[in-house]
N, C-alpha and C positions, 0 to 999 in steps of 0.2 A: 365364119367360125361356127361350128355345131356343138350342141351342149355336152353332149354324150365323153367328149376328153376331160370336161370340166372336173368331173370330180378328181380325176386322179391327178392332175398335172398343174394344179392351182399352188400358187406359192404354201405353204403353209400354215401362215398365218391365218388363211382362209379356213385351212382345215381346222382348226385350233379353235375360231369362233364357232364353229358348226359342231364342235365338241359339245361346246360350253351351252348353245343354245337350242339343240334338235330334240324332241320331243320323246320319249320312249314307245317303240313300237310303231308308228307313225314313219320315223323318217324325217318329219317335217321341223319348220320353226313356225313356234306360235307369233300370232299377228303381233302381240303387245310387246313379246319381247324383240321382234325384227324391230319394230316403231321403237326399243330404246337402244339397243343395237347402234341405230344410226343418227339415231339424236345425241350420242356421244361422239360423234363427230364434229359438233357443233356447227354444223351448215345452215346456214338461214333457211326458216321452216318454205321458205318458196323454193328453192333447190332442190329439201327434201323431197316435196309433194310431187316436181318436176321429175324425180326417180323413178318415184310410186308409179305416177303415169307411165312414165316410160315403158315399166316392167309390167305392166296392168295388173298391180295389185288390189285387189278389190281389199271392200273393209273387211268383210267376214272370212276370208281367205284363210291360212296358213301358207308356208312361206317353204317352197319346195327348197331345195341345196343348192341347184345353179342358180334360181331366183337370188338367193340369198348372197351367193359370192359376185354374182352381175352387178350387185347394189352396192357391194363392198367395193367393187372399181370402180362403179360410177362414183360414188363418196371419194376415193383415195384419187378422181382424176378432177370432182372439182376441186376438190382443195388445194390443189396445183394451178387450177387456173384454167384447166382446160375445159375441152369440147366436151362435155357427159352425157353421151348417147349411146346406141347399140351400134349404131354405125362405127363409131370409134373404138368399140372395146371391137367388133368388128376385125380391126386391123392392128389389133395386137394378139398376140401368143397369148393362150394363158398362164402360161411359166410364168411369162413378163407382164402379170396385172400387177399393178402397184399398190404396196403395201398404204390401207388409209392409217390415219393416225385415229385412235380410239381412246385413248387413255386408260384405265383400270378397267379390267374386263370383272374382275373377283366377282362383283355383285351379278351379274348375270345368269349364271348356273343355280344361285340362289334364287334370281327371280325365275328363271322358268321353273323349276320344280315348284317352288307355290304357285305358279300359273297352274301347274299340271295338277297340283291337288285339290285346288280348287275347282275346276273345272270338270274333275273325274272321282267326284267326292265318294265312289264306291270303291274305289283303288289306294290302296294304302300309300304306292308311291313312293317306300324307300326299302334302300338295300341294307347291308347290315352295315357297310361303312358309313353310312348316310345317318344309321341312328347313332354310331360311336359317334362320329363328331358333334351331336347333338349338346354332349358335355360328359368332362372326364370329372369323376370326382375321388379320393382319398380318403380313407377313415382309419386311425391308426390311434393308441390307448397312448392316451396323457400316460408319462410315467411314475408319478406320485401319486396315489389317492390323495382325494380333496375331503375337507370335513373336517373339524378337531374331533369328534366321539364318534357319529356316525361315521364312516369311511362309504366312500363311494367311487366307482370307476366314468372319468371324462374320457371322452374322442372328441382327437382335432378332426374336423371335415372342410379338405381343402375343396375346393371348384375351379374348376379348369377354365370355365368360362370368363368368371370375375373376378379371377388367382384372388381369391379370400380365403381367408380361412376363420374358422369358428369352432368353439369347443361346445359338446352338447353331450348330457349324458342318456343311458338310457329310456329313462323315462320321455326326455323329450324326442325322440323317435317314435313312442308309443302315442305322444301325442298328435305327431304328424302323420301317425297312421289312424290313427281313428278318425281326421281332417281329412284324411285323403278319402278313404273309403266315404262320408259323408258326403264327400264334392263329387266324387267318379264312381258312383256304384256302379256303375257299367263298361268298366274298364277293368282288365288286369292289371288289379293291385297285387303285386307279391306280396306276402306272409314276413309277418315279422318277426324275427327269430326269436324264442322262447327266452325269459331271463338267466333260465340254467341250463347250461350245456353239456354233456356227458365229455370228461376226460380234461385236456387245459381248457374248462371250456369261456376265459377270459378271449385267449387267441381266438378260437374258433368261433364266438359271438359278434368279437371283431371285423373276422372275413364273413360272416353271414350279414353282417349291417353293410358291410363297404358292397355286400352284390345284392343287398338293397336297393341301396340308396340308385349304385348306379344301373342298375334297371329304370326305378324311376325315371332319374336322369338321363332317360334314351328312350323316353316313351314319348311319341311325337306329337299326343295331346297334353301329359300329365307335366313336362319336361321345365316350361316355361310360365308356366300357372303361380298364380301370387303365395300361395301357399308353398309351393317349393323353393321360391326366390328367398320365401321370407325367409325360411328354416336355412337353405345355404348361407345369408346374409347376415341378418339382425345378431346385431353384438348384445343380446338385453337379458338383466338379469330375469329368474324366476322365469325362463324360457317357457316351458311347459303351459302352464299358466296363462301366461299373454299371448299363447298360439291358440288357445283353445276361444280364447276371449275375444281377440280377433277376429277367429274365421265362426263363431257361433251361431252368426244369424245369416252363414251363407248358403245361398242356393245350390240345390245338387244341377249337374250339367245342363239335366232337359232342359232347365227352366231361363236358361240362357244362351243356349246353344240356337246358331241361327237355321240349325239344319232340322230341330224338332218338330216346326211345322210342316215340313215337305218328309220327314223321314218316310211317309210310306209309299212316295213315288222313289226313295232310295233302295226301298230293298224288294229286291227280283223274287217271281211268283215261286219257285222253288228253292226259296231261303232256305225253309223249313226242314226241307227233306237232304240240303249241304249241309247243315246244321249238325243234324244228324250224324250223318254219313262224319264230317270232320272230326266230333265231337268223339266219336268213338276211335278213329283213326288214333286222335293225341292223345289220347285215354291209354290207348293200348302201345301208344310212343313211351308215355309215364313211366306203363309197367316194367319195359324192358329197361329204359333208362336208369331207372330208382334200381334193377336186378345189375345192370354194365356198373354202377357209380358202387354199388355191396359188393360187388368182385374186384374193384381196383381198390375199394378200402382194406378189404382183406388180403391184397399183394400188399399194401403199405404195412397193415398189422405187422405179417411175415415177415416185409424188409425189417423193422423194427427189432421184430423176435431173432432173425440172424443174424443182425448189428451189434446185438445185445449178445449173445451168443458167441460170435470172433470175439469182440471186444474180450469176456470172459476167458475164451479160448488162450489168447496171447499172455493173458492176466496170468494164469497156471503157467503156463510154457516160462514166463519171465520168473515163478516163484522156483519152476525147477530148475533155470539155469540159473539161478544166483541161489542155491540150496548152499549153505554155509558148514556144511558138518561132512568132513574130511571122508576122503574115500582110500582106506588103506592097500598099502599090498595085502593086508591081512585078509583083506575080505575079497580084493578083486582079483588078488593071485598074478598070471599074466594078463588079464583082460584089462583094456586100459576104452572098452566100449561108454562105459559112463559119463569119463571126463568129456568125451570126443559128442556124445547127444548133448551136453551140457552146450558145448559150442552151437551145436544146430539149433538147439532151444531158443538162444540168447538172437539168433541173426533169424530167426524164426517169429519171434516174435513180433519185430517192427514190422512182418509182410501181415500179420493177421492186423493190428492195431488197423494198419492201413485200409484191409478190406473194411472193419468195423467202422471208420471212418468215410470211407465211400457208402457205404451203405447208407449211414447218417443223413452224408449230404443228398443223396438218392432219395432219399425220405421226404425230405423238406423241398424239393425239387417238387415232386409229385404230389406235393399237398399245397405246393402255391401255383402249380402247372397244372398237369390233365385234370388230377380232380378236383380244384377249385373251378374250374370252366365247365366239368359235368355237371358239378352244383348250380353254378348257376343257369344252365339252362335245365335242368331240373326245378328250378325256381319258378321259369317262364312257365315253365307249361305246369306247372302245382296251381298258379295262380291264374291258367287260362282255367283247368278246372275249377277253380275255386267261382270263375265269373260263371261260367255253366249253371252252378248250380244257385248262385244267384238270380240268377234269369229263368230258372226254370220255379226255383223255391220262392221266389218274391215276384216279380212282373204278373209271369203268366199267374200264378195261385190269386192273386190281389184281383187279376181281370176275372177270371174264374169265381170268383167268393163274390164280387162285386154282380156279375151276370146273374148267381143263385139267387143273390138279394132282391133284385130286380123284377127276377121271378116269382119269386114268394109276397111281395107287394102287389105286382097286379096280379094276381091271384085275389088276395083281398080285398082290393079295388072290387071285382068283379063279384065277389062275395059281398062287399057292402053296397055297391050297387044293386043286387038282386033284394035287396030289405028296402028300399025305396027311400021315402023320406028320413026316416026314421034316424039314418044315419048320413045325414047329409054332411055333419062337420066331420067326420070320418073320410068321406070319398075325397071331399075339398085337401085334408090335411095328407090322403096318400096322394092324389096327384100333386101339390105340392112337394112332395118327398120322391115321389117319382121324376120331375123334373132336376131336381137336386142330383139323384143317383142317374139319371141319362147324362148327365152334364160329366159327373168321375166315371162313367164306364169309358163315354168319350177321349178325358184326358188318360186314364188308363190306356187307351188303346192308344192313341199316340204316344204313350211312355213305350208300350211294347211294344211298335215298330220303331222306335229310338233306342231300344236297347237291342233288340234282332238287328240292328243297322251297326251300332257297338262291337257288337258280337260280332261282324260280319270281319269288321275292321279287325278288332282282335285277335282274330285268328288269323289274318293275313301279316298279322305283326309277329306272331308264333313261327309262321312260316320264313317269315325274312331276318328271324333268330337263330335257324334252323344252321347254319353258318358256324353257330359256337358248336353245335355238333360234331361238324365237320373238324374245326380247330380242335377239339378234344380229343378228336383218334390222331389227329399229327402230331398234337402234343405230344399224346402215352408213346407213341412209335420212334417221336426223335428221343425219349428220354430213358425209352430202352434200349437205342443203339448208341445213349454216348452211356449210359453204364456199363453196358456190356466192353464196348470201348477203352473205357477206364481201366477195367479189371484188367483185360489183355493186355493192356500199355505195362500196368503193373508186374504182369508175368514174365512179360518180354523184358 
């Protein structure tokens, strides 16, 4: 039997686990996840090894596709009882390899992608499905203000992940931002939308918290962090408060991140000049975005203004046909045109009402459709610039101001060394102070290849948002061909 039919002619089942566990770009299956693969067969670990051999898997390998489906018949023929060799898969078809028994595959797919992120810790490693499922969340306005004197507006925030739900006002959102930004400065953190909002802007603070939050909640480091668990969970009063109190004495990333001490074999000799080159790329994405998301707000103004406009339209038309003050012979003679526009008026009317109502529901379509999804990826990339300039205003300036410091010390050093004794506790107390400042230029400069490392990640997450892009013009596209649709329906 030759390898080369295997892939296409293998039951499906084979195809199915090779879905679940082939490595992206590769082709392959990782070692760790083949070794759980087949340990879910539960075969006595001597049988398994007796595979491995078989197939001369080495430890360090990965795990080519007919490797992988060979292993899969050798597994589904001992646990029949039979002969598990090559020779034997040999003298079967591969149509007819027999299906092994595995049980739940679901955790698999999971573990090879954390194999994968792990191992490729410069590759971000997910699609944009991949962050949606991360966790779905809901933010929608309590409808009572709370309070006896003061009055204030709560949101329930459901989570998809823990199906909880929590009520939290304002304020405590401002407190989970200023937690966040504390824990993940080098992370895109979006922007948290302003207390007062131009227009209803209860609704529209509303939809700017709910594409908050779930950016957060799709950020594949910020997603699962104690601080966001706590804020979707914790039923406690005086929220705000006990969040800040909480997380007060916690460390920002570096200082716990296992990857801070190797970050500068992470990031490749021409960071700097992608860096660059990217930064102005989504810069100049913003502009155009922030100009597409101003030209579809002003088609919604419009729809609004012409909604408002028929509505009014039919409003008259209905006052002229039900006009109550008699139209004699006296005045119309033989013309009997009046009574007979009175009729068109009246059956005139309900087609405008109707436009004014399509229009309406066209309105609210496209402010919870295309342009709530241009916002939000307006959002992303607001708040990739906003890490930019973090990274450029805080990292590198702190390494920069710290390097002056450094400079301007020995300098002195060498200045009070040329006076000799004189000033002996002088030179002792700058090299002491110079060893202090080599020591933070140091950690400095590992903060800024962990933030350049950040950064690297960060933009590759912008990229693999790039998605809601795309979804935004199919939005605008279907929601102009079922209005247009509508109207026609109407005519006809």
């Amino acid at each position: 039997m030759c390898d080369t039919p295997l892939v296409d002619t293998v039951p499906s089942f084979y195809r199915e686990v090779y879905q679940q566990t082939c490595q992206r770009g590769s082709g392959k299956v990782d070692k760790d996840v083949f070794v759980k693969v087949l340990m879910k067969s539960s075969l006595p670990k001597q049988t398994l090894s007796a595979i491995y051999e078989c197939l001369g898997v080495r430890k360090d390998d990965d795990i080519s596709r007919e490797k992988l489906y060979k292993a899969l018949a050798l597994a589904a023929l001992a646990q029949q009882g039979k002969t598990y060799n090559l020779e034997a898969l040999d003298a079967i078809d591969s149509a007819d390899y027999p299906t092994p028994s595995l049980g739940d595959l679901s955790d698999l797919k999971l573990l090879n992608l954390r194999l994968q992120r792990e191992k490729t810790p410069t590759l971000l490693n997910y699609t944009y499905r991949e962050l949606e499922d991360l966790n779905s969340v809901n933010v929608e306005i309590v409808p009572e203000k709370k309070g006896l004197f003061l009055k204030h507006v709560e949101y329930t925030v459901y989570n998809e992940r823990t199906k909880s739900t929590v009520c939290r006002r304002y304020s405590d959102f401002c407190a989970l931002h200023e937690v966040l930004l504390q824990r993940f400065p080098y992370r895109a953190i979006p922007r948290l939308p302003p207390k007062k909002l131009a227009g209803r802007f209860l609704e529209a603070r509303c939809r700017a918290l709910r594409r908050y939050l779930s950016l957060i909640c799709r950020h594949p480091v910020v997603h699962d962090s104690e601080i966001v668990v706590y804020f979707l969970t914790a039923g406690v009063s005086d929220f705000q408060n006990k969040m800040k109190d909480k997380f007060r004495n916690l460390p920002d990333e570096f200082v716990t991140s296992p990857l801070a001490g190797k970050a500068k074999d992470l990031v490749p000799i021409d960071t700097q000049v992608s860096f660059n080159e990217s930064k102005e790329l989504l810069r100049n994405v913003l502009g155009s975005v922030s100009k597409l998301r101003e030209i579809i707000e002003n088609i919604i103004t419009r729809s609004g203004v012409d909604a408002r406009d028929w509505q009014q339209f039919g409003s008259e038309l209905s006052n002229l046909a039900n006009e109550s003050h008699a139209s004699s012979a006296w005045a119309c003679g033989n013309s009997h045109t009046w009574n007979q526009l009175k009729g068109v008026f009246k059956s005139l009317t309900g087609y405008f009402n109707e436009v004014a109502d399509i229009g309406i529901n066209q309105i609210q379509g496209a402010e919870d459709g295309s342009f709530e999804i241009f916002n939000q990826f307006m959002d992303i990339l607001t708040s990739y610039k906003d890490l930019c300039d973090r990274h450029e205003k805080g990292v590198i300036k702190d390494h920069q101001s710290a390097l002056q410091k450094m400079s301007s010390m020995k300098k002195r050093q060498i200045s009070a060394q040329a006076k000799g004794h004189e000033a002996g506790n002088t030179v002792d107390q700058l090299e002491s102070r110079i060893i202090e400042q080599e020591s933070e230029i140091s950690n400095m400069e590992f903060r800024n290849y962990y933030s350049l490392h950040c950064v690297h990640m960060e933009t590759q997450l912008v990229h693999a948002n790039m998605e809601l892009f795309a979804l935004s013009f199919q939005e605008l596209i279907s929601q102009q061909i079922k209005n247009h649709k509508e109207v026609l329906t109407m005519l006809i």
